[in-house]
Structures are given as structure tokens and as C-alpha cells.
N, C-alpha and C positions, 0 to 999 in steps of 0.2 A: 248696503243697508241691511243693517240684522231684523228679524222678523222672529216673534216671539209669539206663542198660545201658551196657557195655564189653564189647565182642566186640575181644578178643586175638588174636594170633598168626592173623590171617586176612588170606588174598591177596583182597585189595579191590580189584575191576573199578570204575578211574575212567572217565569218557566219553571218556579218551585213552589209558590208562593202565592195567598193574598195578601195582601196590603190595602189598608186605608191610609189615603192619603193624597196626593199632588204629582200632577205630572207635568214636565215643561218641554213642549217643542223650541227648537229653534233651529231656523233657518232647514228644514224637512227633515232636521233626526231629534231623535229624543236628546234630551239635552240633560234633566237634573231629573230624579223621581224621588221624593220627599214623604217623609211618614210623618213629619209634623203637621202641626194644626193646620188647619185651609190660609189658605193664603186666596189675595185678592184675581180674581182671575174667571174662568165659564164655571159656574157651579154645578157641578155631575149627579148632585143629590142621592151622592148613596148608588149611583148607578153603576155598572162594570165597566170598563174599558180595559178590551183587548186587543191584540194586535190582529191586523189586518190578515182577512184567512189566504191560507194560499191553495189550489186547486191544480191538483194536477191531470186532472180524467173529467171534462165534461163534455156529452155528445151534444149537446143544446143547441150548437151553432146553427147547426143545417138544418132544425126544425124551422129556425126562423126565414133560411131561403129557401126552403120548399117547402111552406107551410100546408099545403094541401100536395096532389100530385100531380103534376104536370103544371103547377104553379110553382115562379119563382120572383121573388119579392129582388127589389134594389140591393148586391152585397153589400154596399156600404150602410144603408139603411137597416139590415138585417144587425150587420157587428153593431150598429149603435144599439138596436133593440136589445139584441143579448147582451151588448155589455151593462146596458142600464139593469138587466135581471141580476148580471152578477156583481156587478156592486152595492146593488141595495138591500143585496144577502150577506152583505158583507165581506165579499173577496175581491184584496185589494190586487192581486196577482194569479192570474188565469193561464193557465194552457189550456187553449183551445185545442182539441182534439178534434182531426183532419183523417177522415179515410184514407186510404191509401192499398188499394188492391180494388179494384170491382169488379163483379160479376154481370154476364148481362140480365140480371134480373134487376139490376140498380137503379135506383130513380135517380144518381148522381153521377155524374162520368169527371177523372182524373181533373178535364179543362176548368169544371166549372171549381172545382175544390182547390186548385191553382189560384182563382179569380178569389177567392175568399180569403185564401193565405193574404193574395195582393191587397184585395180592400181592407186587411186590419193593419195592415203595413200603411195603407194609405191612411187610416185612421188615426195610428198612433201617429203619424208625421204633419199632420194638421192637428193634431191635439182635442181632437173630436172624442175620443175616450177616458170613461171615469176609472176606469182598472188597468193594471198594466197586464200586457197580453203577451203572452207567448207562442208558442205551435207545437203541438205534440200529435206526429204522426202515428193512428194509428193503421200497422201494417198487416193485413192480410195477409199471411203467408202462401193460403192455399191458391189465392188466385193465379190467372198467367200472366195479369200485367202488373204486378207487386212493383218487381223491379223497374219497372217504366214510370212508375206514378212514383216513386222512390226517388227519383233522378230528378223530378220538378222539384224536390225541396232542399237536396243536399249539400246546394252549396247556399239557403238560409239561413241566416242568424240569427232568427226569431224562433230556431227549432232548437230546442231545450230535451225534449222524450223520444225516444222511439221506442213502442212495443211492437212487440212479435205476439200475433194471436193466428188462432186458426180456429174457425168456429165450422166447421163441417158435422155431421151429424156423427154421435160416436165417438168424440173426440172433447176431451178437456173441461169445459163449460158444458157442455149437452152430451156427456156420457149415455146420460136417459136418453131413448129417443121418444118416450112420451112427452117430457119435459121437451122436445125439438117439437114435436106437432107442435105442441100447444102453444110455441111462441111464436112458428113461422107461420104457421096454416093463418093462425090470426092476425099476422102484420101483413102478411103477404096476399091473405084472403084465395087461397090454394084449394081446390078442387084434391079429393082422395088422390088420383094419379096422376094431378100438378107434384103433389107433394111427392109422390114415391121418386116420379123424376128429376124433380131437384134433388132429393136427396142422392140417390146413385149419380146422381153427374157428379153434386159437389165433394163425395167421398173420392172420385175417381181423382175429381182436381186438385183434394188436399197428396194422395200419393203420388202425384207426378208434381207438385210444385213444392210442398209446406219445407221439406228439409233443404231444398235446396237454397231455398228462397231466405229461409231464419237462418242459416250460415253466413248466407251473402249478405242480406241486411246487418247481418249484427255484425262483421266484420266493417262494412259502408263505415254503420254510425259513427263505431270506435275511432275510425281514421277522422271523421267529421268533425271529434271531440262531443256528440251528443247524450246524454244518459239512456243507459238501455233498460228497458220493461218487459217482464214476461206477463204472458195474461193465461188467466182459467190453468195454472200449472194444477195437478189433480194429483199426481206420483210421487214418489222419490226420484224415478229415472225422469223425469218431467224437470225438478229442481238440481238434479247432476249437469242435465244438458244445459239448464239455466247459470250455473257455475261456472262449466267451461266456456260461456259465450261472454262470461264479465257484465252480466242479468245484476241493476241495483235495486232494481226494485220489482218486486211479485206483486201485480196488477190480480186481485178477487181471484185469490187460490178458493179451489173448490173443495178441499178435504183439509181436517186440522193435520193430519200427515202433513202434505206439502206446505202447510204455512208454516210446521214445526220446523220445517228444515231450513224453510229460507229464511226464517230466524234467526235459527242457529248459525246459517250460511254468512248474517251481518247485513242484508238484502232490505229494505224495507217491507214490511207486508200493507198491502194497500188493500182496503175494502169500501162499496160503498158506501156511504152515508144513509141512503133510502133504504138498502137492506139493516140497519141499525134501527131508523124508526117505525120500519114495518114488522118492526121482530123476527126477518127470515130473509132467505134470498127468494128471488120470483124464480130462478132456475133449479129450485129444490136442493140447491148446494151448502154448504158451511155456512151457519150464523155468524155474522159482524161480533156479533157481543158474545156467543162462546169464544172468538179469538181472543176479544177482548180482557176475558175471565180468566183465559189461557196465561195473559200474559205475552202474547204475539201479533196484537193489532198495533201499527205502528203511525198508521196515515188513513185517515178517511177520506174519502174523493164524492163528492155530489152525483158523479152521474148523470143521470139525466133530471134532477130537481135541484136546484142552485140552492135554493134555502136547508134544504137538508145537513149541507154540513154543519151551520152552526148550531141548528137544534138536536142532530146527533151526538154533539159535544157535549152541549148543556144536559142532555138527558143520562149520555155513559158517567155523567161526573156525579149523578144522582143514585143508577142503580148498580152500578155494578163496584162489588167490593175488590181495593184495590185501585182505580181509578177516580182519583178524586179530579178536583175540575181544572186546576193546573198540568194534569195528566192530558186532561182531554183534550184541554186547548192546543197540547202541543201534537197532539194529532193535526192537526187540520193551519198549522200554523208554523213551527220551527222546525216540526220535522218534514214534512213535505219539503219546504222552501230548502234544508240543508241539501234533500234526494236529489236536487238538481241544481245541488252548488249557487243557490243565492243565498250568500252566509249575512246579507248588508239587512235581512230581513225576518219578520217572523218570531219575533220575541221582543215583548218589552225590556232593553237595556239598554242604559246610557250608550249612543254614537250609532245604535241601530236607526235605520228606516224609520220616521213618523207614519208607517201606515197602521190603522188605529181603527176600531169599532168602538161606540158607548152601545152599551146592550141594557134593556129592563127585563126581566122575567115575569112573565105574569102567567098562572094555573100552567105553571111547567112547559112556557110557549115562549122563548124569546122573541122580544121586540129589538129591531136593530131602528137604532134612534140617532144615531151620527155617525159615517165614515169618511177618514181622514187618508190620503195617499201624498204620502212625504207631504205629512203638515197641512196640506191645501184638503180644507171639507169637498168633497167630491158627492156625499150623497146623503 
């Protein structure tokens, strides 16, 4: 039995284009998209519908099972939490971003981050979720047990990313090590010589594991078939190594150097969303929107606030010359979803995916007012 939706009178963001006009699901793919007069069917009143955003980098999950510390909430009850924040931001397709390396200073160990992979597995197989989920391992390079915590996930098919990061003090992301107090002293709440001995531990741990570890993993992935991610790249010799490891995508390069290159390289450049509408990054590194200006931002990621991506769209399509708002959308929408090969998704065109946002704007603040995943209203 065919199943049909008509959303009328809505301005419909194509991957080049607006258009007023009509759009027609059926049976969970776009079906006809029409510039004539309204026809009978949900009147959109002038409202946007875009396609359903796709996210490749959100830490979000784990806030919800250790929401304090040494507390941990229900996983399955946690994924529903998160997933209900990320659908009603509007993303209809998620990689969830999974640790993978820890240190003993970790409020999370390998097993429990195992059990979270299983309860979105188990989520998505009861149909308990409004967003379709993914897994994007992110890998620790410097740790010693990278490669152990690597081995829970390698043979899942729900893992879509692997990055390779190493955040040790002095390295990549936290070049500054003022900029390293000021993020760890304060998450970690570190005493002056807590902190100097984390730091000499963890520099000692990134030279005895990080190269061996980003070899092995990026080799793993490759045989896995999973896409690879470089993170905090800051060099040239940073995005060489990224080249020779078959890197698709630069995860928040910290210098327009390195994001020029993996540009040029064909790589996507990914940045967060939060650094866009906060005008900066919080680690003192490359602006989103000088990339953007550049001509080198490719894909925006949330990060750690789910709504950020859509309002970082809406806002780069307003100031920044160059980037009008079919530009922006494909940030956060067709090109993401192409980086990890879901081509069925991510752009309004006939035979694509019905996953679909109505969006209202009001004082330059989008409102998400209906989302659609293949067809079926989910939020």
C-alpha cells in the first residue's frame, strides 16, 4: 500500500537552490518536488524545509550516562535521552562518538563504552529511536590500551568513522599549554602539581604509543571498510601523514595552513558548529567562519551542543560573503552524509531519503517545527 505526504507552500532548500513551492513523499523517499502553485496537502506557510541534518562528531552520549560522576544512568535510557536532543535539533542521522583509548584518570572504562555501543544496537532493533544512529570511534592514539578498546568494535556495522586524535599537552589541539591548564585543570579540577603530573605522564604516553597506535588503527579501519578522520591536524607534516594513511576527513584542523591543505588534499574539513556561533574556538585555534571565508569549511559537526548545527547554517548563510544558505545547508547535510558514503541521503532530490526538517526563523534563531526520517514525522 503506497503512503503519500504533500508539504505545500514551503520554501525548499535544493543543494543549489531555493524554491517555493511543493514537495511529495512517498513511500519514505522524495518522490516529485514541484515549483507550481500549492497544491492540496500540510500547508508549510512559507516555512523552510530542509533535509534531515547529518552529524558526524557528537560527544553528547556519555554526558547522559555519567551525568554527574560516579553516577551512571540506565544506557538504554541514556541513548533514548540523547537521541530525543538529537532529533529535535534536527538530525535525522547521527554518529555517535564512542572513546576509545583511556587513561586512568577516566571516569569511563572500554566495558562500559562497549555497553553503550550495545544499547544503541539494542535501540535501534526495537525501534525505540527517532534518529538513525551510527558509531564513530573516537581513538586515542596516545593511550596503551587504544588498541584493545579498538578490538570491541571492529568487527561492528554500526561503525561508520574512525579518528585518530592525540590530545597530550604540546601536541595538535593544545599546542598552547596555557590553553591545556585552562581546559583540564578545570574539567579535571587538578591541584598545580596534579596537573604538572598529568601532563609529563601523558606527553611520555603520547611518545611511546601515538605513532604506533595511528599506523595500526588506520591500517585496522581500512581493512574494516570504515572511513578515516584525522583530528586537531595543526602542520603540513600533520596533513602529509594524514594523506599517507587514506585520512577522508580533517576533524577541527587548528591552523588555516593545515585546513588549506586537506582541502586541497580532497579530505573534508570538518569544524564545530559551537565554534561558528561562538565566534571562536574555546582552545584558541582557527575560526570556523575564517575557514569558512577561506573557502575550506566543508562539514560542520555539533560537538558537544546538538542544536548548534542547524543555527550555525542558518547564521554562515547570513554573514559570511560567499556562502549563501544552500551552501550552508550542505555543510551540515550532503556533504557530511556523502564523507561516509550514505549517498541515499542529505539533499532534497527526487529518489533521495525523506529525512526532512520544516524550520521558522525568528530574530536570526531557528525554530525546528517538524522532523521527518524516511517520511514517518519522528519529532
Amino acid at each position: 500500500m503506497k503512503t503519500e505526504t504533500v508539504l505545500t507552500n514551503a520554501r525548499i532548500v535544493l543543494p543549489d537552490e531555493e524554491i517555493n513551492g511543493t514537495l511529495v513523499i512517498r513511500n519514505g523517499l522524495i518522490a516529485e518536488i514541484d515549483t507550481g502553485s500549492p497544491r492540496n496537502g500540510e500547508d508549510m506557510h512559507g516555512e523552510y524545509i530542509i533535509p534531515g541534518l547529518v552529524e558526524l562528531h557528537t560527544d553528547h552520549l556519555e554526558s547522559h550516562y555519567t551525568p554527574r560522576p560516579k553516577v551512571r544512568w540506565n544506557p538504554l535510557a541514556a541513548v533514548q535521552a540523547h537521541d530525543a536532543q538529537i532529533a529535535t535539533a534536527g538530525i535525522t542521522t547521527v554518529c555517535d562518538a564512542l572513546r576509545i583509548g583511556v587513561d586512568r584518570d577516566s571516569d569511563i572504562q572500554h566495558e562500559e563504552i562497549r555497553m553503550l555501543g550495545n544499547a544503541i544496537e539494542d535501540g535501534v532493533r526495537a525501534n525505540r529511536l527517532r534518529a538513525d544512529h551510527f558509531l564513530h570511534l573516537r581513538c586515542e592514539v596516545s593511550t596503551d590500551n587504544c588498541l584493545e578498546g579498538f578490538r570491541l568494535f571492529e568487527n561492528d556495522s554500526r561503525v561508520r568513522l574512525a579518528s585518530l586524535m592525540d590530545h597530550a599537552p604540546g601536541q595538535r589541539q593544545f599546542a598552547s599549554l596555557d590553553a591545556y591548564a585552562v581546559y583540564y585543570k578545570g574539567k579535571l579540577k587538578m591541584t598545580d602539581q596534579q596537573f604538572e603530573d598529568f601532563c609529563k605522564r601523558r606527553v611520555e604516553e603520547s611518545g611511546l604509543y601515538s605513532d604506533k597506535n595511528r599506523k595500526a588503527i588506520a591500517e585496522l579501519a581500512k581493512t574494516k571498510g570504515f572511513v578515516l578522520a584525522s583530528h586537531d591536524d595543526a602542520t603540513i607534516a600533520h596533513v602529509d601523514e594524514a594523506i599517507s594513511q587514506g585520512i577522508a576527513v580533517a576533524e577541527f584542523p587548528t591552523t588555516l595552513e593545515a585546513a588549506k591543505a586537506s582541502h586541497m588534499a580532497g579530505m573534508g574539513v570538518l569544524m564545530g558548529a559551537p565554534n561558528v556561533v561562538r565566534g571562536g574556538s574555546h582552545s584558541g585555534n582557527i575560526a570556523a567562519r575564517e575557514l569558512a571565508e577561506e573557502g575550506t569549511l566543508d562539514i560542520l559537526s555539533s560537538d558537544y551542543i546538538p542544536f548548534s548545527m542547524i543555527q550555525a547554517a542558518f547564521y554562515l548563510g547570513e554573514v559570511v560573503d560567499g556562502v549563501d544558505l544552500p551552501k550552508a545547508i550542505r555543510m551540515v547535510t550532503k556533504n557530511p552524509a556523502e564523507a561516509i558514503r550514505l549517498n541515499d541521503r542529505g539533499a532534497i532530490e527526487v529518489g533521495r531519503r525523506a529525512d526532512l526538517v520544516r524550520v521558522r526563523v525568528d530574530d536570526h534563531v531557528p525554530v525546528v517545527r517538524t522532523v521527518w526520517r524516511e517520511g514517518d514525522r519522528v519529532a
